[in-house]
N, C-alpha and C positions, 0 to 999 in steps of 0.2 A: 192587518199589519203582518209581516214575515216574519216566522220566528225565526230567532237566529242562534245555533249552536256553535260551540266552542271543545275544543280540548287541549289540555297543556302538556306537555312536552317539558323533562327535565332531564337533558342526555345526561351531562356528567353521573346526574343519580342511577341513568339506563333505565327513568322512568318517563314512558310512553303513551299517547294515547288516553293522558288522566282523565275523566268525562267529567264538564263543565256543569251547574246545575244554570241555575238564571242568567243570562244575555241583554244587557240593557244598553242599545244605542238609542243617543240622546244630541242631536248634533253632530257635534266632533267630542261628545264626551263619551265612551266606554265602562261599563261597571259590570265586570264578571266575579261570579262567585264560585269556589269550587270545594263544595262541602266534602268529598271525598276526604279532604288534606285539609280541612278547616283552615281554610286562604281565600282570599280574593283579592282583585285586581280591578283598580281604576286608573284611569288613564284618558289623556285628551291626546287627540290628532295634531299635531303638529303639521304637517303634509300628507301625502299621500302612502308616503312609507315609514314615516316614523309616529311611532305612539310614545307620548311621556308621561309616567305616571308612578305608584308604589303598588306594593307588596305587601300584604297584611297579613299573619298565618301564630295563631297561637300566640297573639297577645305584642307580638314582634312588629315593626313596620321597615321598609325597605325601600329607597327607591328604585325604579323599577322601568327603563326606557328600553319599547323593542322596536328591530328596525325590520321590516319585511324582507324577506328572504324568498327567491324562489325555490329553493327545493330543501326538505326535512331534513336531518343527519341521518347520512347514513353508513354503518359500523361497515368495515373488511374485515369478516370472518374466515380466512384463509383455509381454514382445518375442518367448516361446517360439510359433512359427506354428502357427493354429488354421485346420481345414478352415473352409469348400470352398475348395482350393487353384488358383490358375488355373494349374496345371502337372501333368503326367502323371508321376511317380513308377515309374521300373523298380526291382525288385532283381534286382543282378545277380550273375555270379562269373566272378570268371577266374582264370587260372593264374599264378604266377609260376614261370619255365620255367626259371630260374636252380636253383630248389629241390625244385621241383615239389611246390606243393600250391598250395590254391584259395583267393584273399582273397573276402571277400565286401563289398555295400557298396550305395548307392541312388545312381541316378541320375534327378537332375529334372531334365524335358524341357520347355521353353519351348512355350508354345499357339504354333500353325501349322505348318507344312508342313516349314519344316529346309529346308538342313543347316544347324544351329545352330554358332556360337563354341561353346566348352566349356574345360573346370578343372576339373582333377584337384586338391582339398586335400586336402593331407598333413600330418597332426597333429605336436605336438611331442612332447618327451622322455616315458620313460615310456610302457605298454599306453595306449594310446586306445581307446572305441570311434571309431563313425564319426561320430558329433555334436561329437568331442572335448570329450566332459562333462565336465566341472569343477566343482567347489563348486558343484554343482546349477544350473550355467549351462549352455547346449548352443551353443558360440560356429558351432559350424562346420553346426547346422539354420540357426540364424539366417542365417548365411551365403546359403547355398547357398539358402533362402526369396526373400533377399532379388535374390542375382545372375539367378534362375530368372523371376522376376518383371519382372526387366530382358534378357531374351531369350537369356540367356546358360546352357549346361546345363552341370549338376554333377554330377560323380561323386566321393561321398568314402564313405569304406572302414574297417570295422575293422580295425586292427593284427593284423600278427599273433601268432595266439595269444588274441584277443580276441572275443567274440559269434562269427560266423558263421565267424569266419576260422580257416582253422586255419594250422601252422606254431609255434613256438615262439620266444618274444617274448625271454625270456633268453640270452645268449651274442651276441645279434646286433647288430653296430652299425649305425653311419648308413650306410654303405656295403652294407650287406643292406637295411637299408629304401629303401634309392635303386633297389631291385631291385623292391621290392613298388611304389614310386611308378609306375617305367616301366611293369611289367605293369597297370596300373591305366592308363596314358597308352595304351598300346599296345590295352587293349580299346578303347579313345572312337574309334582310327584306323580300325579295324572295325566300326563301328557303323553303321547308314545314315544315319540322321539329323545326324550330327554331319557337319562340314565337316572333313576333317583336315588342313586348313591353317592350320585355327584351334584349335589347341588347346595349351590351359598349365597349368601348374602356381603353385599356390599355396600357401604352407609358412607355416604358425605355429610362431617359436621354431627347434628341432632341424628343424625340416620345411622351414624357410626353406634352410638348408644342404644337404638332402634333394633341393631343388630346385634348387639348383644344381649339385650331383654330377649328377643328371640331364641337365637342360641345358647342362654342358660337353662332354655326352658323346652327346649326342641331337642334332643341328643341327634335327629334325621338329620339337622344343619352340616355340610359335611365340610366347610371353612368359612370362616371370615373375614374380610377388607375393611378395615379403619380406614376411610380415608377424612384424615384430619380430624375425629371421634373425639368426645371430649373422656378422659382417663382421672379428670378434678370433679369436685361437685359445683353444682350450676352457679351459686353463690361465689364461691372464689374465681370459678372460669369469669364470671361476669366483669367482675373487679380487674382481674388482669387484663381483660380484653378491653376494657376503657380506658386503664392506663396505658398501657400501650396502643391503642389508635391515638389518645391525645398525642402521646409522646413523638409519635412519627410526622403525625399535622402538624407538627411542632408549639404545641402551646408552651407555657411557662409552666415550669416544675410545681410552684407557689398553688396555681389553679389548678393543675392535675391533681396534687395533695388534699384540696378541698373539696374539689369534685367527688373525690374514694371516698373521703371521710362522709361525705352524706350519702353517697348510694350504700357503704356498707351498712350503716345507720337504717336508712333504709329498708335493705334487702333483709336484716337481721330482726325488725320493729316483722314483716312481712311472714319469715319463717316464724315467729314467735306467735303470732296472731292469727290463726286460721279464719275468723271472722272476717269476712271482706272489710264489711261496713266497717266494723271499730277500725280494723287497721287504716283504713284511709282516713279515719276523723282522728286518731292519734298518729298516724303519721305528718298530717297537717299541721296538729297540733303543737306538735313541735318546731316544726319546720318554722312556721308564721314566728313560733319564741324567739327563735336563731335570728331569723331576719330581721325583725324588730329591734335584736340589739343593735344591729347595725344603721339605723337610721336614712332606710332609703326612700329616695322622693316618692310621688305618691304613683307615679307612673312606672319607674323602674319597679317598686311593691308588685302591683295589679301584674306586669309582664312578667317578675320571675313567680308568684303563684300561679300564674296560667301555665306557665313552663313547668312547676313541680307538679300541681295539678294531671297533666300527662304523663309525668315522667310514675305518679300511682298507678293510672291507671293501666300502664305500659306492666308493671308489674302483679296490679290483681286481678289476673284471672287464672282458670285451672292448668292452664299450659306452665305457665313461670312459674306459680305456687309448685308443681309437681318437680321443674326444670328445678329452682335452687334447691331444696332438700336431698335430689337424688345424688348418691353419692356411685357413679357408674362400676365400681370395685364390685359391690355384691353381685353383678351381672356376669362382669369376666373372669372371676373367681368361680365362676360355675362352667364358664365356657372349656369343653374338651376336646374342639377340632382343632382343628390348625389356623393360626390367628396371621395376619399382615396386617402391620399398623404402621401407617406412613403418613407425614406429616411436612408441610413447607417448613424451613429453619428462619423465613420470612412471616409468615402466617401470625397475623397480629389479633386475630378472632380467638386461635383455640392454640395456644401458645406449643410451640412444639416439645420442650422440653419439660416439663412439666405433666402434658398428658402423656407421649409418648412413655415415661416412663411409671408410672401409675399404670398405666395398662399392661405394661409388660410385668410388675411386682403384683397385679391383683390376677395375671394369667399363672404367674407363676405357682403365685400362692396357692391356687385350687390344684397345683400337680400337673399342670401341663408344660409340658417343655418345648409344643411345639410352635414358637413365636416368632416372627421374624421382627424388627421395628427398624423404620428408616426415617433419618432427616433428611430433607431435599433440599440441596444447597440454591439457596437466590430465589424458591421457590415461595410462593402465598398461598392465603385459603383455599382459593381453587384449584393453585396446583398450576397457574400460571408463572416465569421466569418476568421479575418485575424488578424496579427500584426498592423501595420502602415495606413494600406490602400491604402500605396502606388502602382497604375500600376506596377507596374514592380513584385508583389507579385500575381496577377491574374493567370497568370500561374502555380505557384509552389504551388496552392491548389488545393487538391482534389475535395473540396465540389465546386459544380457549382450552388448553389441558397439554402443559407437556409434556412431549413424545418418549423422555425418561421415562417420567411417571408411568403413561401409559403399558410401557416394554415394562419395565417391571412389576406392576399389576398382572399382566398377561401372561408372563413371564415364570412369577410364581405360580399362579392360579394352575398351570400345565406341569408346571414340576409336583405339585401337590396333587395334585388330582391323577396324575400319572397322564398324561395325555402325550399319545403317540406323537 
């Protein structure tokens, strides 16, 4: 018999490509499973172009009717950089000597002679590659097109565990990636072309943090770029960033308020318990208490413990455990270059107001006066001109990094650095 493969496809999420595990045609009946995402899908034929059937994914059911399509979605990236490029392109590899293995990653080098300023970008949360692709945007080519073109060279890098890189990307937190940032900052110091008196870091999101664990601990850092950096500890950023995504999706106030009250519950049961295991059987513990005063059928039960059941595990391991306790202040309060920290005033992830200024009171506070902080009016997480700034609009914009943004990035980076 023919084996037969599958993979799912979820534009709005900008997830691509998912790989299907088992394939059972049976008639006109279909049954795919697709363990990646704990889902699968059954479905009968209807005709030859429509399938009718549900959804099944973490305890949830859905129905679920697709009608055949000739051709995939596909995104207008208007802004993604098209040759002939007026800059030289190395790939390069180095070592991170903390753990010993090789990240991989491109470096573009500005037309002429050198030694160039240079920027290390370090992606946020979650495997990155080195574009830091997203919902089929590439913010960090854009990027590095755009600073490379303004005399300035760029080195950004797969994660590790990611494309070239090797290393393994699970178990490690931001304190291990501030290890792969430096070895990445430490290859541009060896380089011939680069000036290494000029050389920075730039962090999106978890990378903004990335690069300040760095530059507390590096005095060679010679500036920093927040972009969108979190300036709150993981735990409150957390919080805000759920209430404000529900609030924009527009749920009810009523279920927003219940929703906080058990993730801080949650997240606080979490930081209290370093013990994985207890904390997930006393996080349970509780939770099942809650529920049960409320008397829910025996099916609604089973589906929101398989939902809190993930929503543990989504919180115990060593990334999150490290993410809520860190409180980013001790890092910037050490930082003594010169700091750019910019942030959308849309941005429902890493609230603008709030880290924005926390980063500016904990740069201050260690004696540095040289900070600059911007809100970007209409702007979101990535720095895209949106509606809401809701995630779930990331994908259905064209623009992958606006061109403000961009200019003033660039912009400063050349006035600090003194660039002819």
């Amino acid at each position: 018999a023919e084996i037969l493969e599958a993979t799912l496809d979820s534009p709005d999420q900008g997830a691509f490509g998912i790989p299907c595990g088992k394939v059972n045609l049976n008639g006109d009946t279909i049954d795919v499973d697709v363990p990646a995402i704990q889902g699968s899908y059954s479905g009968v034929f209807s005709n030859d172009t429509l399938l009718s059937g549900a959804w099944k994914q973490g305890g949830l059911f859905f129905i679920l009717n697709l009608k055949k399509g000739t051709n995939a979605v596909v995104y207008n990236r208007p802004q993604e950089p098209k040759p002939p490029f007026p800059y030289r392109v190395e790939e390069v590899k180095f070592i991170n000597k903390a753990e010993n293995f090789k990240l991989a990653g491109s470096l573009t080098l500005p037309e002429g002679e050198g030694p160039f300023a240079a920027v290390v970008l370090i992606s946020g949360s979650g495997p990155q590659d080195r574009d830091e692709s997203v919902f089929n945007h590439k913010p960090f080519w854009v990027l590095a097109d755009h600073l490379s073109r303004k005399g300035i060279a760029v080195l950004r890098y797969d994660d590790r565990g990611v494309g070239g890189s090797e290393g393994k990307h699970e178990n490690a937190s931001s304190l291990n990636f501030a290890d792969d940032a430096e070895a990445a900052f430490d290859y541009l110091t060896h380089h011939p072309l680069i000036n290494k008196k000029k050389i920075g870091l730039a962090g999106h999101s978890e990378g903004g943090l990335i690069a300040s664990i760095v530059a507390a601990r590096n005095n060679k850092v010679a500036f920093v770029v927040s972009l969108a950096g979190p300036g709150i500890n993981g735990r409150d950023l957390l919080l805000k960033q759920t209430g404000d995504i529900m609030r924009v999706s527009g749920a009810p106030q009523a279920l927003i308020d219940e929703t906080l009250a058990t993730n801080a519950k949650v997240l606080d049961m979490a930081i209290e318990e370093s013990d994985q295991e207890l904390f997930a059987n006393n996080a349970m513990e509780w939770y099942v208490s809650e529920l049960d005063k409320k008397n829910p059928g025996e099916d609604e039960r089973r589906a929101k413990i398989s939902e809190f059941t993930q929503a543990i595990n989504a919180v115990n391991n060593p990334w999150m455990r490290y993410f809520l306790k860190t409180d980013p202040a001790q890092f910037w309060s050490q930082v003594q270059c010169p700091v750019l920290a910019i942030n959308g005033e849309k941005d429902t992830q890493v609230n603008h107001e709030a880290n924005l200024n926390a980063i500016k009171r904990a740069v201050n506070r260690g004696g540095n006066k040289k900070i600059k902080i911007v809100a970007l009016a209409g702007q979101n997480h990535i720095f895209q001109n949106c509606e809401s700034g809701s995630p779930a609009e990331y994908i259905k914009i064209e623009e992958t990094f606006s061109p403000v943004s961009l200019e003033l990035i660039s912009s400063w980076i050349r006035e600090s650095m003194k660039i002819k």
